[in-house]
VOMARVEX-859150 format. One record per residue (C-alpha): residue in three letters; x, y, z. Coordinates in steps of 0.05 Angstrom, whole numbers, padded with zeros to 5 digits, always signed. Layout:
ALAXYZ
...
This chain:
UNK+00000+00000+00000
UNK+00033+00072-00020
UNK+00036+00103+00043
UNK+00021+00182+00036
UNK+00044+00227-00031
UNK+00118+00258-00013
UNK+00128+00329-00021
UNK+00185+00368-00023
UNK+00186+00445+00016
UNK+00238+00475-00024
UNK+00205+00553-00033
UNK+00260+00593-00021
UNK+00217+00637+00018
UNK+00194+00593+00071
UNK+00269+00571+00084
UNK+00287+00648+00096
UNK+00233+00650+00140
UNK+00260+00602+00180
UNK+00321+00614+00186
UNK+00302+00691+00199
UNK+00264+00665+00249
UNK+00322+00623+00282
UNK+00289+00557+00277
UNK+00348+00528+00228
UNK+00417+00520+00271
UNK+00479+00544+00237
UNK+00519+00498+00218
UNK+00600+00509+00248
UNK+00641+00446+00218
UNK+00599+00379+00244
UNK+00587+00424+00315
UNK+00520+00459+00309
UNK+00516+00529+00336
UNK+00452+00543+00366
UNK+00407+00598+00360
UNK+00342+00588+00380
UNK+00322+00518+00401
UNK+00240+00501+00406
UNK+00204+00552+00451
UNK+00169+00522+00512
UNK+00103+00531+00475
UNK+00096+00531+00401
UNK+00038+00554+00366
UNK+00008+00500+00315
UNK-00053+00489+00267
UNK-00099+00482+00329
UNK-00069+00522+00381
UNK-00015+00528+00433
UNK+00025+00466+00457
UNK+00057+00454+00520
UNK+00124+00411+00520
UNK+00101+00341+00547
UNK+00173+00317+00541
UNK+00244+00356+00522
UNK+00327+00356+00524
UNK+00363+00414+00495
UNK+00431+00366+00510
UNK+00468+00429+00541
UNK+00489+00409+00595
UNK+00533+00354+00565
UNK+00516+00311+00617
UNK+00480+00243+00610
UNK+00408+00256+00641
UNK+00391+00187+00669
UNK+00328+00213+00698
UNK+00317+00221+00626
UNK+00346+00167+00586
UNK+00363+00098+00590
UNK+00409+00059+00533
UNK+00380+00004+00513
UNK+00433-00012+00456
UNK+00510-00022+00470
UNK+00554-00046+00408
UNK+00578+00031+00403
UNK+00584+00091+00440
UNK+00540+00139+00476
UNK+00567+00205+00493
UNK+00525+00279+00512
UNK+00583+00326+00483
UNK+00583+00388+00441
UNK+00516+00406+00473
UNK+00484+00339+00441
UNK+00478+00271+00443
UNK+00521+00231+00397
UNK+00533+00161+00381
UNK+00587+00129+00349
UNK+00591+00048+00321
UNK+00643+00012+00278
UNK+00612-00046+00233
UNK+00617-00114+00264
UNK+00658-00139+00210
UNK+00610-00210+00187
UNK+00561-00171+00167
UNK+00517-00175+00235
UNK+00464-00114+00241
UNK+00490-00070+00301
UNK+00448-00026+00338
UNK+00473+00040+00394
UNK+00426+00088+00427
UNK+00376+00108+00480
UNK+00309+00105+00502
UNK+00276+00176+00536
UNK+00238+00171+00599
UNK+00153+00156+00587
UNK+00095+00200+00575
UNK+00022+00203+00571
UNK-00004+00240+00515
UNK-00080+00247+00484
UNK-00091+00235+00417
UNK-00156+00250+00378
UNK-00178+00259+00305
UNK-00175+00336+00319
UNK-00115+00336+00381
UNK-00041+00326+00357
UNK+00025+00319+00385
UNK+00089+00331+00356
UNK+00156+00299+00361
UNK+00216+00350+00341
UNK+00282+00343+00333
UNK+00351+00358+00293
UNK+00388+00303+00276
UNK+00471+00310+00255
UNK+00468+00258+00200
UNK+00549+00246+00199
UNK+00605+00276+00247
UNK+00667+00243+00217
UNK+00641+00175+00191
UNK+00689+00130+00150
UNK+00637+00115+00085
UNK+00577+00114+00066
UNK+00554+00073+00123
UNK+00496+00065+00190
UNK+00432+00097+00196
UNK+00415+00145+00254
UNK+00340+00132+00271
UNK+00282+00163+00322
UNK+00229+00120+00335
UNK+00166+00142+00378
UNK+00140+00078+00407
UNK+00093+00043+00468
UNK+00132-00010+00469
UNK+00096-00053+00418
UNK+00069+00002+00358
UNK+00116+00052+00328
UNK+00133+00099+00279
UNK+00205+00116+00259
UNK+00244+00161+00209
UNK+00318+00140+00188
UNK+00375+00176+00144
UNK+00400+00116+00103
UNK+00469+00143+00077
UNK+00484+00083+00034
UNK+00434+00114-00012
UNK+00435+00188+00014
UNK+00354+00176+00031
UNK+00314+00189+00077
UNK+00251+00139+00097
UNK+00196+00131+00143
UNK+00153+00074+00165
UNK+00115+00038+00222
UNK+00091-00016+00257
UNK+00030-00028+00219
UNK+00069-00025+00150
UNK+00141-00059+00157
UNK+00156-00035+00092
UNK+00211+00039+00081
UNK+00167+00101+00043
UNK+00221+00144+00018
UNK+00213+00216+00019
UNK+00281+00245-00003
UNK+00329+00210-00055
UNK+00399+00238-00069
UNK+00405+00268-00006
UNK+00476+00287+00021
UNK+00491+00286+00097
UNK+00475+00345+00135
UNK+00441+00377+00196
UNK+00368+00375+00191
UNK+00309+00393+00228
UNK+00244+00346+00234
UNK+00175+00322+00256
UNK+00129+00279+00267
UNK+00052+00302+00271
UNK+00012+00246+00305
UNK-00063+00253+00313
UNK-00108+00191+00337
UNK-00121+00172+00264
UNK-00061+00192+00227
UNK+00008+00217+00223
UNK+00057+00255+00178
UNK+00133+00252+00182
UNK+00183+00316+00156
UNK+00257+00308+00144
UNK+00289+00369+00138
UNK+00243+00398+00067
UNK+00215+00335+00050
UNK+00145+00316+00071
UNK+00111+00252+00071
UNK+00034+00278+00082
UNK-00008+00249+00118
UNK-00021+00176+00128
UNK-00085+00161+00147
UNK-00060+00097+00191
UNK-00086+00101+00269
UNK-00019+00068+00299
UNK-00031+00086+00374
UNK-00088+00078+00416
UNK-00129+00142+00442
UNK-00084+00152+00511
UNK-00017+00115+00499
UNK+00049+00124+00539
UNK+00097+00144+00498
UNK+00174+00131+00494
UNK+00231+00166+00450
UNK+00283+00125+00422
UNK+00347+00146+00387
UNK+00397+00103+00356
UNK+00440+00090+00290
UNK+00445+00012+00265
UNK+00499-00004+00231
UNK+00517-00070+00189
UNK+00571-00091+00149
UNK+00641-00129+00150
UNK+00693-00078+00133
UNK+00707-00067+00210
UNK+00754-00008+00203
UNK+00686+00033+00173
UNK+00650+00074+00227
UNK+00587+00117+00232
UNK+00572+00165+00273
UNK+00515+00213+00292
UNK+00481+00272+00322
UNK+00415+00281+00357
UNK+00397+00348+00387
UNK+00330+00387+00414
UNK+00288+00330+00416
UNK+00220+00363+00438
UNK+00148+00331+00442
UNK+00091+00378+00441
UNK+00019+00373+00453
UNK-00044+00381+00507
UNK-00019+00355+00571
UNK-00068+00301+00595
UNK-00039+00303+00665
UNK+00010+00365+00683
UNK+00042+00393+00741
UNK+00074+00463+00744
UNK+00107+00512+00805
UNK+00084+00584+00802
UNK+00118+00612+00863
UNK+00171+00627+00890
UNK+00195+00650+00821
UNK+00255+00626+00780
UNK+00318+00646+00818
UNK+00282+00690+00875
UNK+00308+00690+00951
UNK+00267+00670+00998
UNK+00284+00661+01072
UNK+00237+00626+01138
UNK+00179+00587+01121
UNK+00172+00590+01053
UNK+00105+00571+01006
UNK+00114+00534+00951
UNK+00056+00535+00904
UNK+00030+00508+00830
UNK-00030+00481+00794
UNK-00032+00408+00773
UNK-00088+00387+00732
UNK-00113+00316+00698
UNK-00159+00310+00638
UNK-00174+00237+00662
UNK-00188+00236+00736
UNK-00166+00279+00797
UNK-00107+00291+00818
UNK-00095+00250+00890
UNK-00023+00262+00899
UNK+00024+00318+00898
UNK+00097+00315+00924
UNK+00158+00365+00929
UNK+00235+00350+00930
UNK+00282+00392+00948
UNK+00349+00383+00931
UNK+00369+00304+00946
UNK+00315+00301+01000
UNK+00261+00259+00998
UNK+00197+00271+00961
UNK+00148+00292+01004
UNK+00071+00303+01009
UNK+00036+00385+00991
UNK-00033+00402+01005
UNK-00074+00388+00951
UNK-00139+00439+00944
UNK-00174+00430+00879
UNK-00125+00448+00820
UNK-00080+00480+00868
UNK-00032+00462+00919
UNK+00021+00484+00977
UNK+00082+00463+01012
UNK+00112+00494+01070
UNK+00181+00500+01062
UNK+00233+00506+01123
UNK+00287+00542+01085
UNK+00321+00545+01159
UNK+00341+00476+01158
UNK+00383+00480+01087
UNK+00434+00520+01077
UNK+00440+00589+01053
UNK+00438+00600+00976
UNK+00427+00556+00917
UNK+00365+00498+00919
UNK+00335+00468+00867
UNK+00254+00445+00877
UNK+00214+00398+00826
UNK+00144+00373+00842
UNK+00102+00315+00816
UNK+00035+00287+00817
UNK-00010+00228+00804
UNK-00085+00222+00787
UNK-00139+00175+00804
UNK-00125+00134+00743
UNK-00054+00124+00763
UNK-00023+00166+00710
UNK+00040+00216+00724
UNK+00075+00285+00717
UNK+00132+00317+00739
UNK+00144+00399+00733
UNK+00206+00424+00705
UNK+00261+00436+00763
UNK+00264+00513+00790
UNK+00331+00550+00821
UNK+00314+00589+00891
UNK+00366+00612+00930
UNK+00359+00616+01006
UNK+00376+00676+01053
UNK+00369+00668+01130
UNK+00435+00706+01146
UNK+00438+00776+01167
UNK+00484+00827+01126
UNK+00562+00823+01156
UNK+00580+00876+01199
UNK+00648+00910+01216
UNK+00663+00957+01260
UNK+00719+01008+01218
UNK+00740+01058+01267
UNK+00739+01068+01324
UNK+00791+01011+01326
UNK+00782+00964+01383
UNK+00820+00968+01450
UNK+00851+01030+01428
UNK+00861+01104+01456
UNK+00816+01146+01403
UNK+00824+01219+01424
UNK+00796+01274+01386
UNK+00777+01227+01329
UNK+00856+01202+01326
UNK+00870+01140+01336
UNK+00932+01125+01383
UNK+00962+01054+01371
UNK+01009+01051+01422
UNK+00957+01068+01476
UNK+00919+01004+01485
UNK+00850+01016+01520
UNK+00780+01024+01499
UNK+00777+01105+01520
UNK+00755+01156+01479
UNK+00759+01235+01490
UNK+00717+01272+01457
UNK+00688+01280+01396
UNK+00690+01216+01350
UNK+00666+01186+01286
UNK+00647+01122+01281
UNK+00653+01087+01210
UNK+00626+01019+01191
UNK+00627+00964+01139
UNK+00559+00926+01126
UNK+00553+00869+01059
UNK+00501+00822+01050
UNK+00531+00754+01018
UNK+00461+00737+01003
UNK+00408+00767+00975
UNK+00449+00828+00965
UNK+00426+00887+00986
UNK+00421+00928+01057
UNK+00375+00958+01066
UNK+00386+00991+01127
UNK+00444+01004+01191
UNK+00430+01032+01259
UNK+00465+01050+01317
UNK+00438+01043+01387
UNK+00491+01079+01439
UNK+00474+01065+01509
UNK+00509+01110+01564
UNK+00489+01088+01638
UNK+00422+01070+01619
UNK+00408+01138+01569
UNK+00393+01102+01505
UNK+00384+01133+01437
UNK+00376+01106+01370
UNK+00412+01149+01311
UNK+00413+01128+01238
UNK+00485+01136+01205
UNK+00501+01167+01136
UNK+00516+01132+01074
UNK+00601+01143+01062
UNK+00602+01178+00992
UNK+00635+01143+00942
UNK+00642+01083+00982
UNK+00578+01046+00980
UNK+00584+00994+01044
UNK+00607+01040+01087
UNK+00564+01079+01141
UNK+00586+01128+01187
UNK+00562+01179+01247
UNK+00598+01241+01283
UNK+00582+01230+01352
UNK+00600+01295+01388
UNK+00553+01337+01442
UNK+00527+01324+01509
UNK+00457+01293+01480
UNK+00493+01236+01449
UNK+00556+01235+01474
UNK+00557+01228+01542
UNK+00616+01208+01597
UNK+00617+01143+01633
UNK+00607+01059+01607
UNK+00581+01059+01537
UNK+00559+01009+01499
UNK+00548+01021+01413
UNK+00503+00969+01385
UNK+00503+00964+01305
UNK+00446+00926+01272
UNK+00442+00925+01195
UNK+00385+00890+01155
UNK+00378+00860+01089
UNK+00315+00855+01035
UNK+00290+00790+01068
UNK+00288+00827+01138
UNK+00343+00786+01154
UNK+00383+00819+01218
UNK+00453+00819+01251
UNK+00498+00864+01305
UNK+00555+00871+01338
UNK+00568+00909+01397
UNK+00625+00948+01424
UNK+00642+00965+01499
UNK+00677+01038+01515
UNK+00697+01087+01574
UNK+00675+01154+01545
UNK+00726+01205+01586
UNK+00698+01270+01571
């Protein structure tokens, strides 16, 4: 049975508008240089879709949370801000296969409700001949539907489990970096490599609600053993209505927080209720949030972790057993007061006049004296505000010091005058505070002569 009419997108106006748009990496030797990778949402036939399943590869380090090998006669490596996999040919001829397997998903799929599968694919880094076959395969374990680069005969080919047979839809076609797609609906499906397009096939492959897996791989067969292949996958997004989701909505990306802190999202089902939500902080263990309608809460004790960097995920379950985890958030913690340092007067010193005299070691001061301090915050970042408190047997006054021009942690005070400055046991308190009203002082103990 012909499956689908191929069609080729060559209109030079539709590539510039593509690769005006960003959407088309550049190309920089066999390393792509990335521009703009899929957007969290992308805007389709019938409407916005939210990213059921994604990996940008940037990090350059295997995501096991993520993927799983599931063949080993090559080489898997997450380098160059991709995944790659490399293979020599077995040398009797024996079919060899090397890739990986993505984490599962639930997705819905009606005659009118799609999802799409994206991805770029590398065909050839450095392989030795015209050899292998880099392949992704969207699968539940028993139906599938692939598309393959077979460089033998510089094609490219699609086909499923329903229809064993290869449809090509590009002949003649040298290696390169491409981008593509699948378009699944409930009844049918169309496959794009790079500007050729198969159409659709009106073939229902999956049932209405399946879980979904991503494999990619390159197979490789041949006796020449000293002939390699090697391959690129990269941005490997799948898009569509969300049948179970889970999201955080505050704190915000990278905001401090400090205390008890609420945590707070929406997870939602399309299939039952939602019965479970859990948080993880860090390497902690999951653990349960209040659940109230779409909504829920955890109380966060940011006391009991240590100041800056955290990273929080949720997930959640429905009454129907199915799944969702939200996409990991940075917060940074702040329960520590600004630093404070007392600048002059210096400590156990003779300070007369406002002069410090080294060589007279006692904490006396005659007379008139400024008193200068130093106040960071290491964490959040900002103080907002220093105070001194100078008790003088048991007359107390509060007095806010000036900002030192040009010198934008430094505070300072003239203390001079019978209302503030009186003789006897003093004691000069110094509080500063940061934006999270975090606090911290220091004190420091004088004789006040005259």
């Amino acid at each position: 049975m012909k499956k689908g009419v191929v069609r080729k997108s060559l209109v030079l106006g539709i590539i510039m508008l593509f690769v005006g748009a960003g959407a088309i990496p550049i190309v920089n030797g066999d390393i792509i240089t990335k521009t703009d990778p899929f957007n969290k949402n992308t805007n389709t036939a019938d409407g916005v879709k939210d990213v059921i399943f994604s990996d940008d590869f940037n990090d350059n380090n295997k995501d096991f949370s993520k993927w799983t090998e599931i063949y080993f006669s090559g080489y898997w490596y997450e380098q160059n801000e991709r995944t790659e996999f490399k293979m020599f040919e077995s040398g009797n001829s024996e079919t060899r296969y090397e890739g990986t397997e993505s984490s599962s998903f639930l997705v819905v799929l009606t005659t009118g409700s799609q999802i799409i599968i994206k991805w770029n694919l590398t065909t050839s880094i450095s392989s030795t001949g015209a050899v292998g076959q880099p392949v992704l395969r969207i699968t539940d374990g028993i139906n599938w539907i692939e598309a393959r680069y077979v460089r033998f005969y510089d094609q490219t080919v699609y086909r499923d489990s329903n229809d064993l047979a290869d449809t090509t839809l590009e002949t003649s076609k040298p290696d390169g970096t491409w981008e593509n797609e699948i378009v699944l609906y409930s009844d049918r499906y169309s496959v794009t490599m790079d500007n050729a397009e198969s159409g659709f096939i009106y073939d229902p492959i999956f049932s209405a609600n399946p879980i979904l897996k991503v494999q990619i791989y390159i197979l490789v067969g041949g006796s020449s053993p000293n002939l390699y292949t090697d391959s690129a996958f990269d941005d490997i997004f799948v898009l569509g209505p969300q049948p179970i989701s889970i999201s955080i909505t505050s704190p915000e990306q990278n905001s401090w927080v400090n205390g008890i802190t609420t945590v707070s999202g929406i997870a939602q089902s399309t299939n039952g209720t939602i019965d479970l939500v859990e948080v993880k902080i860090d390497s902690e263990q999951w653990d349960d949030a209040k659940i109230e309608g779409t909504t829920w809460t955890y109380l966060w004790n940011t006391t009991k972790f240590a100041d800056l960097e955290h990273k929080i995920v949720g997930r959640c379950r429905d009454s129907g057993g199915a799944e969702a985890i939200s996409s990991e958030i940075t917060i940074n913690v702040d329960n520590t007061g600004p630093e404070l340092y007392l600048l002059f007067p210096i400590r156990d010193v003779v300070t007369i006049l406002g002069r410090p005299f080294p060589m007279l070691k006692a904490p006396f001061i005659f007379g008139i004296c400024p008193v200068y301090v130093h106040s960071t915050d290491k964490g959040e970042g900002t103080v907002v505000w220093v105070k001194y408190n100078l008790s003088c047997w048991g007359n107390d006054i509060e007095i806010k010091p000036d900002p030192v021009p040009g010198r934008p942690d430094e505070w300072v005070y003239q203390f001079s005058g019978p209302d503030t400055w009186k003789f006897g046991l003093c004691t000069l308190t110094i509080s500063a505070s940061d934006g999270l009203e975090n606090e911290n002082s220091i004190s420091y103990r004088f004789l006040k002569i005259f």
